[in-house]
C-alpha positions as a printed NumPy array, in Angstrom:
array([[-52.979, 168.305, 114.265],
       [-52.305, 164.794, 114.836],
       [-53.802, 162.766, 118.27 ],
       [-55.468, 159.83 , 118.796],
       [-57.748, 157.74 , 117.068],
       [-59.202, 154.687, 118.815],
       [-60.262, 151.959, 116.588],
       [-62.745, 148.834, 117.974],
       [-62.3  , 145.696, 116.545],
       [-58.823, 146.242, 115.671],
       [-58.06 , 142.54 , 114.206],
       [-61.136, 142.959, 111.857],
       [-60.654, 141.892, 108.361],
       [-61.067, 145.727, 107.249],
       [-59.025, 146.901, 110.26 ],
       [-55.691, 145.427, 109.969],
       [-54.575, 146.434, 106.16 ],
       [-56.945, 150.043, 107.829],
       [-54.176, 150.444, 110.538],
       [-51.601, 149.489, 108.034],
       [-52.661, 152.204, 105.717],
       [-52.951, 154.144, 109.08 ],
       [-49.11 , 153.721, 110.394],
       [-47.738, 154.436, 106.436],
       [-49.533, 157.509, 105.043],
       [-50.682, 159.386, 108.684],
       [-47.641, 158.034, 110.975],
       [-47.977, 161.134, 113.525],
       [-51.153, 159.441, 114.994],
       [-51.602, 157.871, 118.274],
       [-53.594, 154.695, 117.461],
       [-55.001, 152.865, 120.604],
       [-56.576, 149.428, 118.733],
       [-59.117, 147.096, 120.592],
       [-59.558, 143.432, 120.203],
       [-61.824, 141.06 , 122.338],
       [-58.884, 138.773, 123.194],
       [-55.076, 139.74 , 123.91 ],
       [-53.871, 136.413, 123.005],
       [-51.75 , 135.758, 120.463],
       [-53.987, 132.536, 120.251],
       [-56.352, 134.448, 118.326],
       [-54.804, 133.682, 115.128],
       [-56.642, 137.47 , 114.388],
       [-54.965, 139.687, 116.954],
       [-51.526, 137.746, 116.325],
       [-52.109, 139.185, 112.28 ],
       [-52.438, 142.494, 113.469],
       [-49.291, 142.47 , 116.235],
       [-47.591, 141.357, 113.096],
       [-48.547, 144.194, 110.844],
       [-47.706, 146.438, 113.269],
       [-44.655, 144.814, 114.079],
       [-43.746, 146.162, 110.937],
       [-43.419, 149.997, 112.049],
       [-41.56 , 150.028, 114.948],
       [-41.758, 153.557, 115.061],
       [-45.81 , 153.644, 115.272],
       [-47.159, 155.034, 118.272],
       [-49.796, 151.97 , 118.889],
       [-51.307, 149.918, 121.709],
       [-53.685, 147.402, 121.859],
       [-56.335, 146.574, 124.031],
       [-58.974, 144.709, 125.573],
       [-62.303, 145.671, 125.296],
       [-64.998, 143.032, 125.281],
       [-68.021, 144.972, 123.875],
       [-70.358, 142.506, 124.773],
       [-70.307, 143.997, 128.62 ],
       [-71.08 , 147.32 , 128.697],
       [-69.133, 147.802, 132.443],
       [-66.105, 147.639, 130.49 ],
       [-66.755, 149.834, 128.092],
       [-67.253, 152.064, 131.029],
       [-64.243, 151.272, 132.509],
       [-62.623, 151.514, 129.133],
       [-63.738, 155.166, 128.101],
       [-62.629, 155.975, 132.232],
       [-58.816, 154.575, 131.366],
       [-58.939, 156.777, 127.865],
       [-60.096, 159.508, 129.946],
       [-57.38 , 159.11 , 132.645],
       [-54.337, 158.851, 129.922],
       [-55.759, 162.256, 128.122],
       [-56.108, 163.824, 131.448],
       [-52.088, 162.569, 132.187],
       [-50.998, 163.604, 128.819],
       [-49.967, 159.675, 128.258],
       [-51.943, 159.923, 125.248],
       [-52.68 , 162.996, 122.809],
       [-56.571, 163.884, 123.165],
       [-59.023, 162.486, 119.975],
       [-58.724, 162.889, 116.612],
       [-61.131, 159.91 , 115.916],
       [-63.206, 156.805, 117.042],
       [-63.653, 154.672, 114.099],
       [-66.577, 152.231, 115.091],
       [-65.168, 149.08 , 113.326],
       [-66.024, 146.434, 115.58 ],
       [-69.292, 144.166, 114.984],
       [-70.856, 141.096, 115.333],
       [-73.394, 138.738, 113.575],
       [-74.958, 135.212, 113.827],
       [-76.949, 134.287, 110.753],
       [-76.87 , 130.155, 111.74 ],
       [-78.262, 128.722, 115.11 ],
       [-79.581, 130.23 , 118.208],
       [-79.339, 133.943, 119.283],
       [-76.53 , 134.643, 121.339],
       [-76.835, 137.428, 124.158],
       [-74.353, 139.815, 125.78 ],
       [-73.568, 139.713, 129.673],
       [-76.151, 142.931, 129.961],
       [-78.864, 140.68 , 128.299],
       [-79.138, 141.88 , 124.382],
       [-79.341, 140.547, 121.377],
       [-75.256, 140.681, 121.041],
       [-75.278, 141.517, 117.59 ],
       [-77.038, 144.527, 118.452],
       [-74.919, 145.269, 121.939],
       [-71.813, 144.943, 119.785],
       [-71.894, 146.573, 116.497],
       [-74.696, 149.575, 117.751],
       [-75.329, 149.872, 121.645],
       [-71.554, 149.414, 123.346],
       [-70.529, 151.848, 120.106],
       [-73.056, 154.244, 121.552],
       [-71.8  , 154.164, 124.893],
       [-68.235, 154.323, 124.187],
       [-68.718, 157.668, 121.88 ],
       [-71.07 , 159.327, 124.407],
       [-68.698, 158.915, 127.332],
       [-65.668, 160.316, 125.116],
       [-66.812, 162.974, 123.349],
       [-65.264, 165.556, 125.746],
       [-61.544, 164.272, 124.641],
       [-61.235, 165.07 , 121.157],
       [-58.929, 167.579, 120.369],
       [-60.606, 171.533, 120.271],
       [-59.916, 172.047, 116.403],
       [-62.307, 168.65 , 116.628],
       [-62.593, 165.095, 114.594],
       [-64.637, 162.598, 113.055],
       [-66.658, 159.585, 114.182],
       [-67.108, 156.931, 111.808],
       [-69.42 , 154.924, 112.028],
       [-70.569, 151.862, 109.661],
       [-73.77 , 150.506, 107.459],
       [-74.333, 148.139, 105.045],
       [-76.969, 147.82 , 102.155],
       [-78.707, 145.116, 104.204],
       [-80.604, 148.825, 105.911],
       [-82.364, 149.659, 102.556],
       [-85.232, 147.225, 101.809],
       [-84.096, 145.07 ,  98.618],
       [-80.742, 146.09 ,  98.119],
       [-79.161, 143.129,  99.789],
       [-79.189, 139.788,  97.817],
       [-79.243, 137.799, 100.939],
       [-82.146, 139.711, 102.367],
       [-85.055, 137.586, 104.157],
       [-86.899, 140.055, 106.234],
       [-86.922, 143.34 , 105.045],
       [-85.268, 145.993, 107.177],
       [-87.399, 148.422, 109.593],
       [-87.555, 149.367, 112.942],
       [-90.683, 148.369, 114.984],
       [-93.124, 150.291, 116.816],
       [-91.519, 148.231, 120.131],
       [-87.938, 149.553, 119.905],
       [-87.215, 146.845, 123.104],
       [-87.13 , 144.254, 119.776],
       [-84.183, 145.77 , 118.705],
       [-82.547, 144.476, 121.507],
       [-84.778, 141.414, 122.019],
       [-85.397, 140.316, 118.209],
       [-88.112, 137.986, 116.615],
       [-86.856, 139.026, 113.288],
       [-84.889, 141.321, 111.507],
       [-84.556, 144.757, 111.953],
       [-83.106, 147.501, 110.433],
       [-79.514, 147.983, 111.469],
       [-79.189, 151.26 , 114.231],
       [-76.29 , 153.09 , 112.825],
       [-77.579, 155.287, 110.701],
       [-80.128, 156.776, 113.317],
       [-77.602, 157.123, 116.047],
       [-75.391, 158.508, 113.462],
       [-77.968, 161.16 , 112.36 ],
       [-78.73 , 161.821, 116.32 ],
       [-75.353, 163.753, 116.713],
       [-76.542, 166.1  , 114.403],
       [-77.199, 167.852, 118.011],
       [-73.291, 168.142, 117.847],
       [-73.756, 170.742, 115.295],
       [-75.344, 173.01 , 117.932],
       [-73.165, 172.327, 120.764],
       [-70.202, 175.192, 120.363],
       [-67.513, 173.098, 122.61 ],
       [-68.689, 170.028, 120.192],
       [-69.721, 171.103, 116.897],
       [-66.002, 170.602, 115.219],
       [-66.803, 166.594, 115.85 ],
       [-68.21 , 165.019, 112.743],
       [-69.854, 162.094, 112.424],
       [-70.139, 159.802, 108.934],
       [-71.399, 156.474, 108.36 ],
       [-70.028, 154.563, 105.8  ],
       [-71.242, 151.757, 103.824],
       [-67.329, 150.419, 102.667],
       [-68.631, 147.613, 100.186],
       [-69.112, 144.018,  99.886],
       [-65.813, 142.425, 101.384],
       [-65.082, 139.72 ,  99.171],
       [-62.185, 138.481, 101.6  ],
       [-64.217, 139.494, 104.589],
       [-64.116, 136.79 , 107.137],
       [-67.258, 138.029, 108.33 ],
       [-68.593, 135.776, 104.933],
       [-67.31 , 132.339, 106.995],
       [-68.372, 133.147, 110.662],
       [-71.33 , 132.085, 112.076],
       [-72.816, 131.919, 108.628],
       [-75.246, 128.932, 107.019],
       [-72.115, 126.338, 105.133],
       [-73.637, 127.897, 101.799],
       [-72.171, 131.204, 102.277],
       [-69.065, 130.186, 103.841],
       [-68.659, 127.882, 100.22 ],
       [-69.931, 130.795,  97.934],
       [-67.371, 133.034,  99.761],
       [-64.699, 130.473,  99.086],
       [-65.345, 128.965,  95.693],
       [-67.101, 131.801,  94.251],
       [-66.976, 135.285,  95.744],
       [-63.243, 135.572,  95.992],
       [-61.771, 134.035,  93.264],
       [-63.713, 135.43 ,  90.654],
       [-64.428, 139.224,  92.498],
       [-62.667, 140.705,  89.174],
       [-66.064, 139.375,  87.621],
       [-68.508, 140.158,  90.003],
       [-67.398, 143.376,  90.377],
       [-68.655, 144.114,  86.792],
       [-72.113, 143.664,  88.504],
       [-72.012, 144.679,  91.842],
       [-69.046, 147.773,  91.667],
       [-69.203, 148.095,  95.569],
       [-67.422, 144.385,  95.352],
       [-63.633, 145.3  ,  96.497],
       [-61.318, 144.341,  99.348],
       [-60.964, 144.763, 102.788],
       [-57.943, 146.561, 101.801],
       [-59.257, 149.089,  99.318],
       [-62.343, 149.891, 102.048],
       [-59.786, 150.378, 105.099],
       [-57.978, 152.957, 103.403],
       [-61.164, 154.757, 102.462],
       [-62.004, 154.56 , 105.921],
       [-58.781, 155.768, 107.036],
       [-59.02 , 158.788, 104.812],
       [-61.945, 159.652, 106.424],
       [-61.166, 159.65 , 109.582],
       [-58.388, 161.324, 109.434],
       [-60.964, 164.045, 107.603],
       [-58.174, 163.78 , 104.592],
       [-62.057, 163.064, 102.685],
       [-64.108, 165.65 , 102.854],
       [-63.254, 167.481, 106.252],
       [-65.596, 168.52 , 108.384],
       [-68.405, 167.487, 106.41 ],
       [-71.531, 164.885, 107.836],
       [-73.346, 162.087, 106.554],
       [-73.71 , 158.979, 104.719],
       [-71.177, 157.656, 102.145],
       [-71.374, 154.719, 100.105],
       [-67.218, 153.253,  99.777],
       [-65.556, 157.087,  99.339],
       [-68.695, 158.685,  97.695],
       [-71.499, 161.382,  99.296],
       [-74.828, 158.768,  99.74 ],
       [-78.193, 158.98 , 100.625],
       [-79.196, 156.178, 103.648],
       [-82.617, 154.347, 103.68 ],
       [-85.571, 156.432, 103.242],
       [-86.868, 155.07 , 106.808],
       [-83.429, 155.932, 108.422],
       [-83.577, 159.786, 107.931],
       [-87.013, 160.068, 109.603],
       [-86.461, 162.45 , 112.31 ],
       [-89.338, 160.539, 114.353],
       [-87.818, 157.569, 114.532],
       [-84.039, 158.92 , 114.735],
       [-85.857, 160.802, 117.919],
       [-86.533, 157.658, 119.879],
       [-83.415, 155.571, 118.691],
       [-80.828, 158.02 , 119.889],
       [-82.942, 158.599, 123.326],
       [-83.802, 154.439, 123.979],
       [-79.886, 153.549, 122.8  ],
       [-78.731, 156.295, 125.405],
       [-81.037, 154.304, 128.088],
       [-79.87 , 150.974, 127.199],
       [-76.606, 151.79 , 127.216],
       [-77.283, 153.12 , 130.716],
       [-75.724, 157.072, 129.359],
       [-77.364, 159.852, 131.508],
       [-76.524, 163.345, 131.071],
       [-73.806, 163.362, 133.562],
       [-71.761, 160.68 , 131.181],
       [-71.172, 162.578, 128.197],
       [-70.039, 166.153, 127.557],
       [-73.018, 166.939, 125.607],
       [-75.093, 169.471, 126.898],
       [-78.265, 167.369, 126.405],
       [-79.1  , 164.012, 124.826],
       [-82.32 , 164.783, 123.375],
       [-81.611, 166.006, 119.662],
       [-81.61 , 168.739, 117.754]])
């Protein structure tokens, strides 16, 4: 049954040809899309009004939501809440965690609630957004997608410095003196408590590593100048190439329609866990230690500020 799917970082380079693929091949959706800025300014958001200005029959809205303060992503999840509760909007189908953020060139930047924002954006406002919604999605259920990278396994990144981990003092996740591993994959394997929840345990939740974006702009944003030049001069025009070495090398296109697929659960419905692009993964050794998925889901609850009486789970500690 078709309902809504709420998609963060709507004007993302994966997003918009995502929501195209979205509108074309699953057009009985309700797709509420969030971008940081409304503005037409944001030469972004005004590429994504224009795709969908394409299907003027889509049933689509787009929103604020600044994920770097987590009062409103509160107030957010409250207004999704409200329209489900008014029948303005049909109840979930999906939340498709697209929206992220990075700075691999100057200072750290920091959200309004004080963390690392790279770590507030892409993991701990995604964590407090999905808590305080999961008691919308439709009874038959739906997916939560969720995504990863390579950069999480030690050595499989070619621009990899540090190599990924999570400390012994999770507070440096959100206060950094170095790299750590990325988050999603723990708080991914955390709802695994959905599986024993019987008003909750049609929701399923995959993380998806969708490739190395050759046209990602992500390549050319707050990157050194020798990756914004090797993603120019190098990466894009000869992907056909590259891809002989690297086969995750694609699109933004080809990954958004994988993504689609799955949250949709058109890919393997009802099914959990890790993909790599459209393909059943193994994550990082370190990310599927139940120790360590233990204290991420519980401190990520905390710093998001999610008690009990937030989220429709019947307890946060998991399975």
């Amino acid at each position: 049954m078709a309902g809504t799917i709420i998609m963060t970082g709507a004007n993302s380079s994966l997003a918009i040809p995502a929501v195209e693929h979205l509108v074309t091949e699953y057009p009985d959706h309700t797709l509420v899309l969030t971008v940081r800025s409304l503005s037409d300014k944001d030469i972004n958001t005004y590429r994504l009004r224009q795709t969908l200005s394409k299907f003027p029959r889509a049933k689509a809205s787009i929103r604020q939501l600044d994920l770097a303060d987590l009062t409103r992503v509160g107030e957010f999840a409250h207004a999704i809440t409200a329209d489900i509760s008014a029948n303005r909007i049909p109840r979930l189908a999906a939340i498709v965690c697209t929206a992220y953020h990075w700075k691999l060139n100057g200072e750290a930047q920091w959200s309004v609630d004080g963390f690392e924002k790279s770590f507030q954006v892409s993991h701990l406002a995604h964590v407090a957004l999905v808590l305080q919604l999961l008691g919308n999605f439709q009874p038959e259920g739906g997916r939560i997608v969720l995504f990863s990278s390579d950069a999480h396994w030690p050595g499989k990144n070619g621009l990899e410095k540090y190599p990924p981990g999570v400390p012994e003092n999770l507070d440096l996740l959100v206060k950094p003196d170095t790299f750590h591993e990325p988050a999603s994959e723990h708080f991914g394997r955390g709802f695994q408590s959905l599986e024993t929840d019987p008003t909750l345990n049609k929701i399923t939740a995959v993380a998806i590593n969708p490739g190395n974006l050759s046209d990602s702009r992500a390549l050319r944003t707050n990157t050194p100048n020798f990756l914004y030049y090797i993603s120019m001069f190098i990466i894009r025009p000869f992907r056909f190439l590259l891809r002989l070495m690297d086969p995750t090398m694609r699109t933004s296109a080809e990954a958004g329609a994988d993504v689609i697929d799955l949250a949709t659960n058109k890919a393997y419905p009802g099914e959990r866990g890790y993909f790599t692009m459209l393909k059943k993964d193994s994550s990082s050794p370190n990310s599927q230690d139940v120790e360590k998925q233990r204290k991420i889901w519980m401190k990520s609850a905390d710093w998001a500020g999610i008690t009990e009486k937030d989220t429709a789970l019947k307890t946060l500690a998991p399975a």
